[in-house]
C-alpha positions in Angstrom: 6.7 41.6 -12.4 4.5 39.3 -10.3 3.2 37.5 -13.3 6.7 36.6 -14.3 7.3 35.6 -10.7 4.7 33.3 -10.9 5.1 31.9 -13.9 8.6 30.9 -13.0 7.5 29.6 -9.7 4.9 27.2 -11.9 8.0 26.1 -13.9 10.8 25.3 -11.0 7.2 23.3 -9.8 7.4 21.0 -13.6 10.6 20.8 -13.2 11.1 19.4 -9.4 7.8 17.5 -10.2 9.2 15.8 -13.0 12.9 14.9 -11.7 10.6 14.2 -8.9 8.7 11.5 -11.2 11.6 10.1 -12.5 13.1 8.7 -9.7 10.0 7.5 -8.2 10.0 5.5 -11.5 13.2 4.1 -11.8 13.2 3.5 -8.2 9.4 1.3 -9.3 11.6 -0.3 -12.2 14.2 -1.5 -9.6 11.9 -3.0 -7.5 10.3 -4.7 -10.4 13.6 -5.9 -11.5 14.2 -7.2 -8.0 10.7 -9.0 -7.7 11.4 -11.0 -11.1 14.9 -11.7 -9.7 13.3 -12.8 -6.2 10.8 -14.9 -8.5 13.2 -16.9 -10.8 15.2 -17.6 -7.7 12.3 -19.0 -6.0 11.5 -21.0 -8.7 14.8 -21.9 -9.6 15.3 -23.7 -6.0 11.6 -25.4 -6.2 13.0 -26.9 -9.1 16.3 -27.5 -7.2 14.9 -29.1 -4.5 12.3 -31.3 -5.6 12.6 -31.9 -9.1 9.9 -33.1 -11.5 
């Protein structure tokens, strides 16, 4: 009975470890998403503001 214990233990663990993964992903693609948004607006007003 402990060894089952256990072993399910080790599994909620994969489980909350990967949802936990997930979102720290997504949350890293959002913030990549927002960089290259930050980026093209920075660059889009350079070229705005003094243009070549």
């Amino acid at each position: 009975a402990m060894r089952s214990f256990i072993n399910n233990l080790i599994f909620f663990y994969k489980i909350m470890f990967n949802i936990r993964f997930q979102s720290y992903f997504k949350i890293f693609k959002k913030s990549i998403r927002s960089f290259e948004l930050v980026d093209i607006f920075i660059h889009y007003n350079n070229n705005f503001f003094n243009p070549l």
